[in-house]
MARDRENMI-153261 format. One record per residue (C-alpha): residue number from 1; residue in one letter; x, y, z. Coordinates in nm, 3 decimals, decimal comma. Example, Ala and Ser with C-alpha at 12.3 -4.5 7.8 and 13.67 -1.06 7.14 Angstrom:
2
+-----+---------+---------+---------+---------+
: num : residuo :      px :      py :      pz :
+-----+---------+---------+---------+---------+
:   1 :       a :   1,230 :  -0,450 :   0,780 :
:   2 :       s :   1,367 :  -0,106 :   0,714 :
+-----+---------+---------+---------+---------+
This chain:
361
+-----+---------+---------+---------+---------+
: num : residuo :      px :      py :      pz :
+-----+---------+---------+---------+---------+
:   1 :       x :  -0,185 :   7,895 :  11,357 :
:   2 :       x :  -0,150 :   8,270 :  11,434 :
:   3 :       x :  -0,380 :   8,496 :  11,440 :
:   4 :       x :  -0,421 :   8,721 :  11,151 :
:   5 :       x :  -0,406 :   9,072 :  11,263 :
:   6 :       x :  -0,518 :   9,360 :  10,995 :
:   7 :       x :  -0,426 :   9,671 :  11,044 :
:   8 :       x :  -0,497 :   9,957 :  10,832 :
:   9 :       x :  -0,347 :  10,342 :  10,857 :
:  10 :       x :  -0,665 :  10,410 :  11,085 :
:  11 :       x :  -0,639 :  10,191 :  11,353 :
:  12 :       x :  -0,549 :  10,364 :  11,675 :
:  13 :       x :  -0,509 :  10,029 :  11,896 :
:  14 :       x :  -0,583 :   9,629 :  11,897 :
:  15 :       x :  -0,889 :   9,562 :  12,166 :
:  16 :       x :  -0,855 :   9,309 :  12,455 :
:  17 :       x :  -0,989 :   9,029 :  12,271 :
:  18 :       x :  -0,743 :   9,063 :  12,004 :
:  19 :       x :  -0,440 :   9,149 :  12,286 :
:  20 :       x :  -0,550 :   8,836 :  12,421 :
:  21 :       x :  -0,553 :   8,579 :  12,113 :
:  22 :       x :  -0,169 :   8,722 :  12,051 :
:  23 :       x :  -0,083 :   8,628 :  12,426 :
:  24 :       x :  -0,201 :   8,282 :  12,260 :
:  25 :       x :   0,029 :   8,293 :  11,976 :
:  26 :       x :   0,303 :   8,391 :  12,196 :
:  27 :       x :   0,271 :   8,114 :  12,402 :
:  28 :       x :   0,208 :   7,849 :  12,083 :
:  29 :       x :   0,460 :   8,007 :  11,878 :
:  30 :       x :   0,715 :   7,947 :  12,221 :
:  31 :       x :   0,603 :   7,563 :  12,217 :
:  32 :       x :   0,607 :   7,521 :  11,871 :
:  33 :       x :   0,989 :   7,650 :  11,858 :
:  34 :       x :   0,846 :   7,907 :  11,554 :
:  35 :       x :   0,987 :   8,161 :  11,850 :
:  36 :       x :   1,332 :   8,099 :  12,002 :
:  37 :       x :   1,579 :   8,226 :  12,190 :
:  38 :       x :   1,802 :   8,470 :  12,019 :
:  39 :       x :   2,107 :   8,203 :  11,980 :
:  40 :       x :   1,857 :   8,039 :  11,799 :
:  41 :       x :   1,777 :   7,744 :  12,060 :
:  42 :       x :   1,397 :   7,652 :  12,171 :
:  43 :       x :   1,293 :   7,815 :  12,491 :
:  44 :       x :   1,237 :   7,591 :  12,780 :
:  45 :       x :   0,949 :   7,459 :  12,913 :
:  46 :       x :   0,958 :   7,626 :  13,251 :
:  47 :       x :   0,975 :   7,922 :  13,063 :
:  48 :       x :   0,695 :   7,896 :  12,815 :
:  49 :       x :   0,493 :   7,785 :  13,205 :
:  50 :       x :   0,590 :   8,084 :  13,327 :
:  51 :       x :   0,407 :   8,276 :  12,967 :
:  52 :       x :   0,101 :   8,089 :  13,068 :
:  53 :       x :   0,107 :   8,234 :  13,411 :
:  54 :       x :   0,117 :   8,534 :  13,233 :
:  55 :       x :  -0,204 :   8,486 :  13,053 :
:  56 :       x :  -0,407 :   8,373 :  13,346 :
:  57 :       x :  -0,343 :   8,656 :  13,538 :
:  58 :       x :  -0,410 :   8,948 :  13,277 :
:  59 :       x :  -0,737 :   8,718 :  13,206 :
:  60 :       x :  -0,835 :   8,761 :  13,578 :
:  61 :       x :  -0,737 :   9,125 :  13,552 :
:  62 :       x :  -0,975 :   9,202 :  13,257 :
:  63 :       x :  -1,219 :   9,008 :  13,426 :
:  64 :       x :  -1,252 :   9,165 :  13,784 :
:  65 :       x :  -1,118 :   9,513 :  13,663 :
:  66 :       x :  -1,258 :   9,743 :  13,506 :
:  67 :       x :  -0,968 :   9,869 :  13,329 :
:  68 :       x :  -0,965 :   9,816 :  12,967 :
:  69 :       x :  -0,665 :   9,671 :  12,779 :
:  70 :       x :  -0,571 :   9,772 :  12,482 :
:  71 :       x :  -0,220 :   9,790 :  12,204 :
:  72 :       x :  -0,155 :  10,101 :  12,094 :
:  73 :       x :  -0,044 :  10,110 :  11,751 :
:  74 :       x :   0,237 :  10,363 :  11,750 :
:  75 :       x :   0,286 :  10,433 :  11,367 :
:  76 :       x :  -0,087 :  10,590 :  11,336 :
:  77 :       x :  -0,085 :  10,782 :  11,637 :
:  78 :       x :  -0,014 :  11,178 :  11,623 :
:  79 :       x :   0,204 :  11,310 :  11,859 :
:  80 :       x :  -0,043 :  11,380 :  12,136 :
:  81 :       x :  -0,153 :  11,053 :  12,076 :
:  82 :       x :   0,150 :  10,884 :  12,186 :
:  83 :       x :   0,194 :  11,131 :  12,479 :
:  84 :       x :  -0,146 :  10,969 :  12,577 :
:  85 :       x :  -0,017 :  10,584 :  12,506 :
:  86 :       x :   0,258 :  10,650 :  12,739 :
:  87 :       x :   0,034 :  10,752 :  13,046 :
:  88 :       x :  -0,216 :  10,474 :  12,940 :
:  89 :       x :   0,090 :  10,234 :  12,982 :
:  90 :       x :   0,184 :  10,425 :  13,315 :
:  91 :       x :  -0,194 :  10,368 :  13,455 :
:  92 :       x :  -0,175 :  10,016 :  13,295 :
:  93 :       x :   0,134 :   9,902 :  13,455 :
:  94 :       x :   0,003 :  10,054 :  13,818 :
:  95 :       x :  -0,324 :   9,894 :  13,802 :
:  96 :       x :  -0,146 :   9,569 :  13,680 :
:  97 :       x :   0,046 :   9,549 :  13,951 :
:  98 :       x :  -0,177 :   9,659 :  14,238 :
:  99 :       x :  -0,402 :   9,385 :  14,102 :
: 100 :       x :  -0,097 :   9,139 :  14,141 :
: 101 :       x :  -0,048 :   9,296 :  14,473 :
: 102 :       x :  -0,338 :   9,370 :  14,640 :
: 103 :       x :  -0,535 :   9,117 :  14,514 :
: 104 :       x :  -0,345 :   8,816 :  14,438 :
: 105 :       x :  -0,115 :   8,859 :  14,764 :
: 106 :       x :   0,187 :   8,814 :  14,528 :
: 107 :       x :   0,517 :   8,882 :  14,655 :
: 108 :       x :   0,831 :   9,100 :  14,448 :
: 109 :       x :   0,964 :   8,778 :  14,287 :
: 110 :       x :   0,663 :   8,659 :  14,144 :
: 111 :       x :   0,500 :   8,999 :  14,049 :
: 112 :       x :   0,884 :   9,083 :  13,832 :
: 113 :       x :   0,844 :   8,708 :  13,676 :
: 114 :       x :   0,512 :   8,821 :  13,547 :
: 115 :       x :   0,581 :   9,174 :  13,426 :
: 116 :       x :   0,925 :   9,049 :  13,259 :
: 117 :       x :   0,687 :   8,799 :  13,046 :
: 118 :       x :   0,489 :   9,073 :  12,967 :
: 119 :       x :   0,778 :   9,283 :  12,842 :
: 120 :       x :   0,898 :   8,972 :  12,598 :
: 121 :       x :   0,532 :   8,948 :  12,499 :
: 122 :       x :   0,542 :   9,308 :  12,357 :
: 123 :       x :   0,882 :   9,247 :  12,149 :
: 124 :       x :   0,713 :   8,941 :  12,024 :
: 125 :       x :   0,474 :   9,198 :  11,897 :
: 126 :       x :   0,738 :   9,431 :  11,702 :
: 127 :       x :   0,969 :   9,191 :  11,612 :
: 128 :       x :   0,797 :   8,916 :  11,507 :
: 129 :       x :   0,462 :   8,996 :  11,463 :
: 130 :       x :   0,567 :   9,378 :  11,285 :
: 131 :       x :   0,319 :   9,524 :  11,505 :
: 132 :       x :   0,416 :   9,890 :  11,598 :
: 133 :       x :   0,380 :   9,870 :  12,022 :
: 134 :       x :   0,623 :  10,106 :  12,049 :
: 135 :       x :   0,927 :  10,119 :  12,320 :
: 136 :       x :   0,674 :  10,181 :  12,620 :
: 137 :       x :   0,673 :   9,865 :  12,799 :
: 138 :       x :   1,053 :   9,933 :  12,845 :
: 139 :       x :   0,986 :  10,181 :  13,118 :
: 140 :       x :   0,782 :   9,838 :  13,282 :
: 141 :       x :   0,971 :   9,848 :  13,629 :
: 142 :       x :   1,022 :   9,448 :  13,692 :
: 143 :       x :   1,055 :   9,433 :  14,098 :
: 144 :       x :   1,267 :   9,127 :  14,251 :
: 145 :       x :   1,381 :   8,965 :  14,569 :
: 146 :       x :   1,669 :   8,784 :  14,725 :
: 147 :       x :   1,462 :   8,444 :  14,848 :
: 148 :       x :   1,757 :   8,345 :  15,129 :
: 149 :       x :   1,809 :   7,970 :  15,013 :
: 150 :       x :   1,936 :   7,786 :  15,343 :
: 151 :       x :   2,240 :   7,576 :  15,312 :
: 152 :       x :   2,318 :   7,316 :  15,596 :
: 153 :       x :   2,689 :   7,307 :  15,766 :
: 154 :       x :   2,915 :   7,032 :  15,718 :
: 155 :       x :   2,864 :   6,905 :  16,028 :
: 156 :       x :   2,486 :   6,834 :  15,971 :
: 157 :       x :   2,583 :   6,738 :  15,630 :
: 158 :       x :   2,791 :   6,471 :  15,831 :
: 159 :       x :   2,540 :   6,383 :  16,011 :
: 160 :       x :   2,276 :   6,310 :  15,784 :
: 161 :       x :   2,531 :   6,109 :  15,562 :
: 162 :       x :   2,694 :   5,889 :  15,854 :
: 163 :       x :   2,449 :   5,915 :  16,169 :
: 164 :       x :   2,334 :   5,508 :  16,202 :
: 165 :       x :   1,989 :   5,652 :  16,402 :
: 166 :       x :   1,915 :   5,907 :  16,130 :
: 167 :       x :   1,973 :   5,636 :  15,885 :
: 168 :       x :   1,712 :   5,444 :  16,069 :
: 169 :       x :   1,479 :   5,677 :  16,131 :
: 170 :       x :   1,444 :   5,788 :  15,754 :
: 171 :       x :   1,400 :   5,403 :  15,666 :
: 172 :       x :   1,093 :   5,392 :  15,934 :
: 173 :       x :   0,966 :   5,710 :  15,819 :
: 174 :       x :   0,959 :   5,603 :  15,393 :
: 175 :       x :   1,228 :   5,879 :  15,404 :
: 176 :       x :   1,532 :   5,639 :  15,224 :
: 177 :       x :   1,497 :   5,743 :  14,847 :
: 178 :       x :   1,454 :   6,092 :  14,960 :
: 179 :       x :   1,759 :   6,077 :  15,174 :
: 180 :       x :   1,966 :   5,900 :  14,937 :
: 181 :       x :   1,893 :   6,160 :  14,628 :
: 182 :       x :   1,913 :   6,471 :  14,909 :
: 183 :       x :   2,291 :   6,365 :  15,041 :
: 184 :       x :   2,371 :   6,294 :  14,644 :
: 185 :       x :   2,275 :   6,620 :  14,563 :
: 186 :       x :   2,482 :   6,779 :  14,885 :
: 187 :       x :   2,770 :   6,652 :  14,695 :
: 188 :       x :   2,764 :   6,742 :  14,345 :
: 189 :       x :   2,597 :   7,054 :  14,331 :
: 190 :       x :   2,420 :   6,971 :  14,012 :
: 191 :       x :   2,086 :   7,183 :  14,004 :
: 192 :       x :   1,785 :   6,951 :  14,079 :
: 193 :       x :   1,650 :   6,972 :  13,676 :
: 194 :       x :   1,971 :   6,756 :  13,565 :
: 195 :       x :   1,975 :   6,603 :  13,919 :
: 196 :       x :   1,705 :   6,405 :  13,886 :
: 197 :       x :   1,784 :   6,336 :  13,506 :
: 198 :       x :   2,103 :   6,172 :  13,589 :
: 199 :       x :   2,186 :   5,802 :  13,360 :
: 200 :       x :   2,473 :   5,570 :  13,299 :
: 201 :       x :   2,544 :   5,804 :  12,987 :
: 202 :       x :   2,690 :   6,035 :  13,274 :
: 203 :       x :   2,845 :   5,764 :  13,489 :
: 204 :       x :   3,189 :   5,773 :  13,389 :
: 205 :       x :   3,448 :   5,453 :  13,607 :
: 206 :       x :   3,818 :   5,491 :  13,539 :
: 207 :       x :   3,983 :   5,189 :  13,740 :
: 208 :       x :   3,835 :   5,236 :  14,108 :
: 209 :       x :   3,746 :   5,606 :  14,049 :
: 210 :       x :   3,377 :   5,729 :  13,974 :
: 211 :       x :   3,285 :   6,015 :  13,816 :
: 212 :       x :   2,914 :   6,224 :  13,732 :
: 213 :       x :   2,993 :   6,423 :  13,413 :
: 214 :       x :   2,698 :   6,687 :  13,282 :
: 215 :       x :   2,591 :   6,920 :  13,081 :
: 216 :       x :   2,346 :   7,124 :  13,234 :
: 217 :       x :   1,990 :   7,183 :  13,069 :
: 218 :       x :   2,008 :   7,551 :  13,236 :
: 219 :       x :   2,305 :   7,726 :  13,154 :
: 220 :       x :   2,457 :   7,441 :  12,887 :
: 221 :       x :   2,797 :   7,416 :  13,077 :
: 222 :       x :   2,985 :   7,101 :  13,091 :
: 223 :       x :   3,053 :   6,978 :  13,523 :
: 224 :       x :   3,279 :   6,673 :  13,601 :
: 225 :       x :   3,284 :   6,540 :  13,946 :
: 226 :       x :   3,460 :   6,251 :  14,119 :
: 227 :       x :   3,273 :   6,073 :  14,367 :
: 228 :       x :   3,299 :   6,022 :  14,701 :
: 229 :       x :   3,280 :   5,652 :  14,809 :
: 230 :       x :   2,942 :   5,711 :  15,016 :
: 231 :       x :   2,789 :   5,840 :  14,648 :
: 232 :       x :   2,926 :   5,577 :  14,538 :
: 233 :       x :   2,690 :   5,360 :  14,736 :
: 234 :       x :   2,413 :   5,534 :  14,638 :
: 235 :       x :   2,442 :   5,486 :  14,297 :
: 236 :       x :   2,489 :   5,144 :  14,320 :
: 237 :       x :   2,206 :   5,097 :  14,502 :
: 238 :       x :   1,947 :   5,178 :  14,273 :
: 239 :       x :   2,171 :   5,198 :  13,893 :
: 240 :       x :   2,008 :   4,794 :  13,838 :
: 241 :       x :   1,639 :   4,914 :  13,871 :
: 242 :       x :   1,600 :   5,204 :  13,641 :
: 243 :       x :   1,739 :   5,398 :  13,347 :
: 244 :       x :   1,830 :   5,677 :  13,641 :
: 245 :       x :   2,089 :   5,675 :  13,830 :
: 246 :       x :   1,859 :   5,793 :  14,143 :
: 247 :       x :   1,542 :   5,684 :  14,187 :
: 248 :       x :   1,288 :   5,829 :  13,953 :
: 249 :       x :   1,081 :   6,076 :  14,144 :
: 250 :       x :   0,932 :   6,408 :  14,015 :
: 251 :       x :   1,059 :   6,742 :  14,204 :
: 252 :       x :   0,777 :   6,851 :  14,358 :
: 253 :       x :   0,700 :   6,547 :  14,576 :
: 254 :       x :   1,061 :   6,513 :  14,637 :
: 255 :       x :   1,052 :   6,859 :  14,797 :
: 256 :       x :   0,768 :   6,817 :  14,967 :
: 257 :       x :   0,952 :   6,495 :  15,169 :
: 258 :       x :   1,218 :   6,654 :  15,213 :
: 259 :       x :   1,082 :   6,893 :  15,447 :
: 260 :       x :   0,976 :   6,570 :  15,621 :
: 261 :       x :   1,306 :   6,412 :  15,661 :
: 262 :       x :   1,472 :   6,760 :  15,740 :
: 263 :       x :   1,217 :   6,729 :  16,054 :
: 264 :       x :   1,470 :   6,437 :  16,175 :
: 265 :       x :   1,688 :   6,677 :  16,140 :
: 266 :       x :   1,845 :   6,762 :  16,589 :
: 267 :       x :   1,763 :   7,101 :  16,652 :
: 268 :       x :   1,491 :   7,181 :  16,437 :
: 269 :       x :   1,496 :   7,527 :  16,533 :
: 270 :       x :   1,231 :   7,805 :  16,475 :
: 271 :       x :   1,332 :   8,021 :  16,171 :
: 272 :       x :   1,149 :   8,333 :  16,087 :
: 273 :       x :   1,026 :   8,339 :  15,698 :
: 274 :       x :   0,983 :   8,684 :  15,513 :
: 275 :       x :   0,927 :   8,778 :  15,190 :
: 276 :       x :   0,928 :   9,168 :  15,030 :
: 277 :       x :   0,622 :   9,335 :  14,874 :
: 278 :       x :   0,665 :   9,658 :  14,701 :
: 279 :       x :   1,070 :   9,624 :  14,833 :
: 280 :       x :   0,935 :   9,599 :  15,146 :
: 281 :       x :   1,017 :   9,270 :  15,386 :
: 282 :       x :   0,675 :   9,112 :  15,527 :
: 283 :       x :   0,697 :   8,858 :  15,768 :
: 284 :       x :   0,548 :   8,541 :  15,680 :
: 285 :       x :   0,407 :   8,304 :  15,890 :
: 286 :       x :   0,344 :   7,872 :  15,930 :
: 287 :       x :   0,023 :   7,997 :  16,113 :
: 288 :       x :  -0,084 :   8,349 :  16,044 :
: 289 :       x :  -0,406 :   8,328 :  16,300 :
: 290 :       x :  -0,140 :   8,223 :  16,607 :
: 291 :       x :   0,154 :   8,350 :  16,446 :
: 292 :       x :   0,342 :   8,029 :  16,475 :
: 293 :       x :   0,692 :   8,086 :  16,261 :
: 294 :       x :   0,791 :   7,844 :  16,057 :
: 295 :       x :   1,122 :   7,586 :  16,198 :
: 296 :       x :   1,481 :   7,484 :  15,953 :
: 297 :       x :   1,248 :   7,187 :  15,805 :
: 298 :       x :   0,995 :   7,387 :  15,647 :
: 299 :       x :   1,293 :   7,630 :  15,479 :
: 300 :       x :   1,475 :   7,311 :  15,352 :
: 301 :       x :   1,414 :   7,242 :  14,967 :
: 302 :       x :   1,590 :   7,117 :  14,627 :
: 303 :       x :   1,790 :   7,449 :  14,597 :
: 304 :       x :   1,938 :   7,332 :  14,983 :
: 305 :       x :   2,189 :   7,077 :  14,808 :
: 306 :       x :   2,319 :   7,321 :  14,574 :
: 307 :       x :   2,401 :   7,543 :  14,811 :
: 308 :       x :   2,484 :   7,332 :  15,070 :
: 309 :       x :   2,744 :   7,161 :  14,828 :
: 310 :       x :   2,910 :   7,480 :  14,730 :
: 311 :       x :   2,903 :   7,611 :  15,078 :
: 312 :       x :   3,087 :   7,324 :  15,228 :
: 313 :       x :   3,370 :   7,281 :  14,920 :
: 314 :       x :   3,454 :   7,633 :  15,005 :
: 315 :       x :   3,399 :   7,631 :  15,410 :
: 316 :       x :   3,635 :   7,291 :  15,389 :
: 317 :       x :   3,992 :   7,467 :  15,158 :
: 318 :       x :   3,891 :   7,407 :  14,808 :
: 319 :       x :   3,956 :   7,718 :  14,597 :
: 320 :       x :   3,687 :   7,911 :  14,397 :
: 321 :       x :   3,769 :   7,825 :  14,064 :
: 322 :       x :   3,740 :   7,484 :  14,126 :
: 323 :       x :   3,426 :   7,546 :  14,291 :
: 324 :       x :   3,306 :   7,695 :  13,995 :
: 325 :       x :   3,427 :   7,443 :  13,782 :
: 326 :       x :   3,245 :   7,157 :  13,930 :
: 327 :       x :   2,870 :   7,406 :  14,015 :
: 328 :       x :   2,910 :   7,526 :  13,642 :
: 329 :       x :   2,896 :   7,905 :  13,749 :
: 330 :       x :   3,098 :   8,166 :  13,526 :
: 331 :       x :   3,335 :   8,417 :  13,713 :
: 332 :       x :   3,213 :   8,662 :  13,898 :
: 333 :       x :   2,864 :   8,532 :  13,872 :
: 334 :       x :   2,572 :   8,692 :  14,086 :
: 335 :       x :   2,415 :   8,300 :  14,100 :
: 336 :       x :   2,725 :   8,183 :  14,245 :
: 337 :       x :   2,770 :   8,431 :  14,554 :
: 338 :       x :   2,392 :   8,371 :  14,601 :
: 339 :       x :   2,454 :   8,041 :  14,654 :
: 340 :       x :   2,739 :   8,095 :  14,910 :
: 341 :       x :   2,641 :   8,079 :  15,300 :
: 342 :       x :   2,934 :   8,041 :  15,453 :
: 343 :       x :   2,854 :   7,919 :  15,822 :
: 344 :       x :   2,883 :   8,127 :  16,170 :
: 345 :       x :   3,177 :   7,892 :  16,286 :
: 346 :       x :   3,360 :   7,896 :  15,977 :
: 347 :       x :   3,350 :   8,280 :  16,013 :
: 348 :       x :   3,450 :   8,262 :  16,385 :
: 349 :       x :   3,737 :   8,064 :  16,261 :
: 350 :       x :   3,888 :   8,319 :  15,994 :
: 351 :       x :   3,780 :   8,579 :  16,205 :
: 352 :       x :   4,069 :   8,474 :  16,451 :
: 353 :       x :   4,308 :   8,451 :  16,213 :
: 354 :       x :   4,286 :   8,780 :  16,139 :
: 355 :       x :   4,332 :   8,922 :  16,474 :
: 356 :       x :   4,565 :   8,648 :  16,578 :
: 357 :       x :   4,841 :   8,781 :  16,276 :
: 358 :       x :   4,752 :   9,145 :  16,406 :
: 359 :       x :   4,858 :   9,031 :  16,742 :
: 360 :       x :   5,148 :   8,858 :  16,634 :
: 361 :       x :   5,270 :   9,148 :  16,381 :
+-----+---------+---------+---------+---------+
């Protein structure tokens, strides 16, 4: 139930126990679907996580700061009033952050996550809640990052699929499930979320042809795939012991072993990690008292199939739309080129041609 907020013509600004119980309805309104998304669908659950998140940290922040928060209620504030709302919200938003920053250790993406969920929060306020915040938390800078996502090359992707001793040394190691859902995913590009959610409702067999046909939970865009025979395998593997197509694991263990089996992985070479603060790159290290880096294993995780499926569709001849067609991406999307890494050989290759038609012109 929400929280009944009163406000007469004389009330300057909400206190922080009152800014706090509407972070709560925010959040319960969000699960209850009484909020949605402006085409009218529920927000998802990651989402609504990500509004908790939210919550914890400003309750740390009121708790080892001793900045007090407050909502400014536009409508009864005088001119001069407002001029001071806006450089509360400036000293707000700096504190905030340096908090997030300094404190926490939190890096660009994670510090823009949070500030973006506290911009929604605030047109929760005026839109749904008629509470006059004002257009302040506009000017809320949200910082973000490009996290490099590491895609293999097809000819690790070959290896991990037909190499008999890295078949056998995944079985020794428990590593089989994980293998056979990683070198699935390598091939279909589906994001991990409808991945892992994969039935016989989106088997589709025409003759001796096999198909995976989606609709994604992200983006709501339809992806139809045919099957290569070695996916094929897979599926039939496991299709008789569960309502899943692959077996039924939940993400975060699955990454975790998958950083294990990419250790079986020849040439496990070091691979310098960094991150940005404040826009600027910080290394980060495996072992920051020896300053060991961290090796290709420890980069490897779900997003590596995605990206290492699109990557190797392109590197191998088949045209972008198509691409696009079976990854689910829009034209010109940002998402897409992000997860593009086209390999140093494949560049090489191209490269040549280039200067081989100059030569020859």
């Amino acid at each position: 139930m929400a929280v009944k907020v009163k406000i007469s013509r004389k009330v300057k600004y909400l206190d922080e126990t009152t800014f706090l119980r509407l972070i709560d309805d925010f959040i319960n309104d969000s699960y209850a679907g009484r909020r949605t998304k402006k085409n009218g669908t529920r927000i998802s659950s990651g989402t609504i996580k990500n509004y908790d998140y939210l919550k914890k940290n400003l309750i740390e922040f009121c708790g080892q700061s001793s900045f007090e928060v407050k909502l400014f209620v536009v409508n009864n504030l005088t001119q001069t009033e407002k001029e001071r709302a806006k450089r509360y919200y400036k000293k707000f938003y700096k504190s905030f952050t340096a908090y997030m920053y300094d404190k926490k250790k939190y890096y660009d993406n994670y510090v823009g996550l949070i500030i973006k969920c506290l911009r929604s929060f605030f047109n929760y306020l005026e839109t749904e809640r008629n509470i006059s915040v004002g257009t302040y938390h506009r000017s809320f800078f949200v910082p973000s990052e490009e996290i490099p996502i590491i895609a293999l090359n097809h000819e690790q992707l070959n290896y991990i699929i037909y190499n008999e001793d890295f078949d056998q040394a995944a079985r020794e190691n428990g590593l089989e499930k994980v293998k056979d859902i990683f070198v699935f995913g390598c091939t279909v590009a589906l994001r991990v979320s409808d991945l892992l959610k994969l039935s016989r409702k989106n088997l589709l067999v025409q003759g001796d042809r096999y198909y995976i046909s989606v609709k994604s939970q992200k983006t709501n865009t339809h992806t139809s795939i045919k099957l290569p025979d070695y996916a094929v395998e897979i599926i039939q593997k496991y299709h008789k012991r569960q309502r899943t197509l692959l077996p039924s694991i939940s993400s975060a263990w699955f990454n975790t072993r998958l950083k294990d089996l990419a250790q079986l992985i020849p040439d496990n070479f070091e691979m310098v990690k960094t991150r940005e603060r404040r826009g600027k790159q910080v290394i980060v290290y495996k072992d920051p008292k020896r300053r060991i880096h961290y090796k290709l294993s420890d980069h490897i995780s779900t997003h590596t199939m995605r990206k290492t499926a699109i990557t190797t569709m392109l590197c191998l001849g088949m045209p972008e739309h198509l691409v696009r067609k079976i990854s689910g991406h829009a034209a010109n999307s940002h998402e897409f080129f992000r997860y593009v890494q086209l390999s140093q050989s494949f560049i090489d290759d191209e490269t040549d041609k280039v200067f081989e038609q100059i030569k020859s012109s």
